[in-house]
N, C-alpha and C positions, 0 to 999 in steps of 0.2 A: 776476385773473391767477393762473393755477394753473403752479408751477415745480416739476418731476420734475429730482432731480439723482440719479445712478447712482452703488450701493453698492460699491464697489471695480472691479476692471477696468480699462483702459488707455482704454476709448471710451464717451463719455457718451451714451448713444442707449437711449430709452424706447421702448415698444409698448404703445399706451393700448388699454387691453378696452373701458373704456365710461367715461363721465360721464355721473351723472346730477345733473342742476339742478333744483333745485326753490325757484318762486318764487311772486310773486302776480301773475295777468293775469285779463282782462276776457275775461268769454265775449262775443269778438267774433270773425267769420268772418273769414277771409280770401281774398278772390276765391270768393265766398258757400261755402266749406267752410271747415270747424272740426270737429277732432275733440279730444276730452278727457276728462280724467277729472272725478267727480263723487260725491259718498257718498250713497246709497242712499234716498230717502224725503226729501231736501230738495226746495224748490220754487228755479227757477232761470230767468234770461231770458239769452235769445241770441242777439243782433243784428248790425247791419251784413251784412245781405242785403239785395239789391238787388232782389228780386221776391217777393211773397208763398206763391209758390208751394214752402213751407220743409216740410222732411224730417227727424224726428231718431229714429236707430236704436242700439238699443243694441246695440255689439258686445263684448261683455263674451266671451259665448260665442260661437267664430264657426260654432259649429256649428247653434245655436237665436238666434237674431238677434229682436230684436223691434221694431216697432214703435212705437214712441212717440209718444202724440198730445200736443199742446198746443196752445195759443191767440195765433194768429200777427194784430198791431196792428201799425202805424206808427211807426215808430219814426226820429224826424227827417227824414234824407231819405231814410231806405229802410224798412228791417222789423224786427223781431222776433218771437221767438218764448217763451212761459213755458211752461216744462213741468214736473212733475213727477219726480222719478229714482227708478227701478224699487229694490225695495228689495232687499235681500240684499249687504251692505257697499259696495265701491268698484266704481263702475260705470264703463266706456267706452263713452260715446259719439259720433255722427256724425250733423253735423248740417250737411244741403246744401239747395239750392234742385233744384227738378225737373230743370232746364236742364244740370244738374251730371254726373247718372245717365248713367253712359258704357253705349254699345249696342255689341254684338260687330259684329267688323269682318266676318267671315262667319260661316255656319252649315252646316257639312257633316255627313254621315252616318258614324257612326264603325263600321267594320263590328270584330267580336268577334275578340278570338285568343283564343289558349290556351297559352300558355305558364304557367302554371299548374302543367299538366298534368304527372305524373312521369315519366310512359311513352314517354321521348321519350329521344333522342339525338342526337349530332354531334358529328366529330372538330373540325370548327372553324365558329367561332359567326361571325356578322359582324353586328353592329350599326349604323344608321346611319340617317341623316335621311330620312326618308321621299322628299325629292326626287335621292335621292343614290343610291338604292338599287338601280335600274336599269340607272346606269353603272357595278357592280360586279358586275354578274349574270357577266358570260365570266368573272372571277376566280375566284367561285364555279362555274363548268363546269371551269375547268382544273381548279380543286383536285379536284374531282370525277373528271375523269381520270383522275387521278395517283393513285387509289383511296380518294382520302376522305370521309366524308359533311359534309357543310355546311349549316346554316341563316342563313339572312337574316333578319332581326329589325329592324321599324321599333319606333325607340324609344318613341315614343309610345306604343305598347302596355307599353311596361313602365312609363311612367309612368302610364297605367290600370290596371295589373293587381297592382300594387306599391307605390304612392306616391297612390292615389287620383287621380289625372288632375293630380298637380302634379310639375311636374317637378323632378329633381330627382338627383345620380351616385346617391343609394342604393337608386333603383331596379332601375339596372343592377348596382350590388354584390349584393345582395338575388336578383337574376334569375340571375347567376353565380354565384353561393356555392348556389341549391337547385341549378340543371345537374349544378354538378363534384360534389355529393354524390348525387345523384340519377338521373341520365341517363346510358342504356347505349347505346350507348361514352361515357365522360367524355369532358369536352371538352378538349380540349389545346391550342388555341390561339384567340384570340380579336383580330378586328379590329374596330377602331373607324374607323368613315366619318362626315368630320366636321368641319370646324377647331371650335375652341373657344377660350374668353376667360375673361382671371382677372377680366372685370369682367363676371358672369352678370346678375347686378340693373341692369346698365345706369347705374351712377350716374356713370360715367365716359365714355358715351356711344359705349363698344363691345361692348353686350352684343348687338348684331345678329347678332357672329362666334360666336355659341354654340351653335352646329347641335347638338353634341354635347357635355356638360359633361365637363369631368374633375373632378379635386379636386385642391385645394388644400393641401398636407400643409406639418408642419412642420417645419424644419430649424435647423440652431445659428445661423441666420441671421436669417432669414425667414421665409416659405413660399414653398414652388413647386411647379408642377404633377405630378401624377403618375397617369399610367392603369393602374400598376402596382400601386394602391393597389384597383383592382375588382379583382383576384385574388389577394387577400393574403389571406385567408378564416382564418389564424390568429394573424393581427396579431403575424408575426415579421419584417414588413419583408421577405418574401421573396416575389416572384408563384408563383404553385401551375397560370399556365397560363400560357404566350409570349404577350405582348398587344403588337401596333402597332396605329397608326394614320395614316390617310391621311387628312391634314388639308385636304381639300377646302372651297373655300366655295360652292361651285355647281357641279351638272352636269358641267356643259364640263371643269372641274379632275380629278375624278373620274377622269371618260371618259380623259382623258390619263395620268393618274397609271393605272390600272390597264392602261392600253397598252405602259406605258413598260415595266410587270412582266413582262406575256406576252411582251413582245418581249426584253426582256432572258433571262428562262427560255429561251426558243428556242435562244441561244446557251451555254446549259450545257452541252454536251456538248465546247466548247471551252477551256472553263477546264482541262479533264484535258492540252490538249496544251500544249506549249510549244518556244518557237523560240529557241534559240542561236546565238548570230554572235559568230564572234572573226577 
């Protein structure tokens, strides 16, 4: 039992960064994966797999990953495996049955952008979930109207073009900090199309609402969310471009939420009258 008691103050309340435990276990799998660490050039056996058909990969670097062979025998009522560890000090590895290796749910054609590119511009940016982005196109025409230029940005290209295909907000920070320094006309306001969740990794079981990430900033409290934090570009706490967003979880929300916009603008030219009764 570990007890955190708090250094003066009126409220005893901790915020744990991490624990780390270190203890002695059995390289044994569980629900045939096991992943761990190991020093470099010992020989070592790895059981409780349930079918011979065992895998162990060193991910030390996840960039150069290697395979690792060893000699996989019976091991009571299921398997083992003795391998070797790769030498070059402490290693992590992973080590599964075939049955284990998860396959992608589909496989689509990812076509190129270029946002990149410096020779570009727009008065207002609009970011947002690739199935979201159709029901914001008339928003994007009005503004256009109204004499401004506008691009639509499916984010997943910023998480290829910026973040290596992981996603992830400093993509879009990173995407909007070159724009406003780079692109003629700067950009001056920026929408987010999108709901999003303070639990992005899913460990809480609602990282499905994450169309669009924000971030998570710190405050004398806690944390909480803020999309003010992609346009802070000199970490004064202050956005450098107007940013909403339309917290849509699907299509149809969308569609409605951008209707509700144009149909309320239609009626600005009534906000200038006003009616007195005495």
């Amino acid at each position: 039992v570990v007890t955190l008691t708090a250094q003066g103050g009126s409220m005893d309340v901790s915020l744990v960064d991490h624990v780390r435990i270190t203890y002695w276990r059995t390289y044994t799998a569980d629900d045939d994966v096991l992943q761990f660490k190991a020093t470099g050039g010992e020989w070592l056996s790895i059981g409780g797999f349930s079918t011979p058909g065992i895998q162990v990969v060193d991910i030390t670097d996840s960039v150069r990953m290697l395979n690792v062979r060893g000699k996989v025998k019976p091991d009571g009522s299921g398997y083992a495996i003795t391998i070797k560890v790769p030498s070059g000090g402490e290693r992590t590895l992973l080590a599964f049955t075939e049955e284990k290796v998860k396959q992608p749910a589909a496989i689509a054609a990812n076509l190129a952008s270029s946002w990149h590119e410096l020779s570009q511009g727009a008065d207002v940016v609009i970011i947002g979930h690739s199935d979201l982005l159709e029901s914001v196109r008339p928003l994007k025409e009005l503004r256009e109207q109204q004499g401004m230029s506008v691009v639509l940005v499916d984010v997943e290209d910023l998480y290829d073009e910026f973040n290596f295909g992981a996603k992830s907000p400093w993509a879009l920070k990173d995407f909007l900090a070159q724009a406003f320094q780079y692109w003629n006309p700067q950009p001056r306001y920026l929408i987010l199309v999108g709901d999003t969740s303070y639990d992005p990794r899913n460990y809480l079981g609602y990282g499905e609402f994450d169309l669009l990430p924000t971030k998570l900033v710190d405050t004398e409290k806690l944390k909480t969310a803020s999309d003010d934090w992609f346009v802070d570009f000199d970490d004064d706490e202050l956005p450098e471009m107007a940013v909403g967003r339309l917290p849509a979880a699907n299509a149809e929300e969308a569609t409605a939420v951008v209707a509700k916009i144009i149909n309320y603008e239609g009626y600005a030219s009534l906000m200038n009258e006003v009616l007195l009764v005495s």
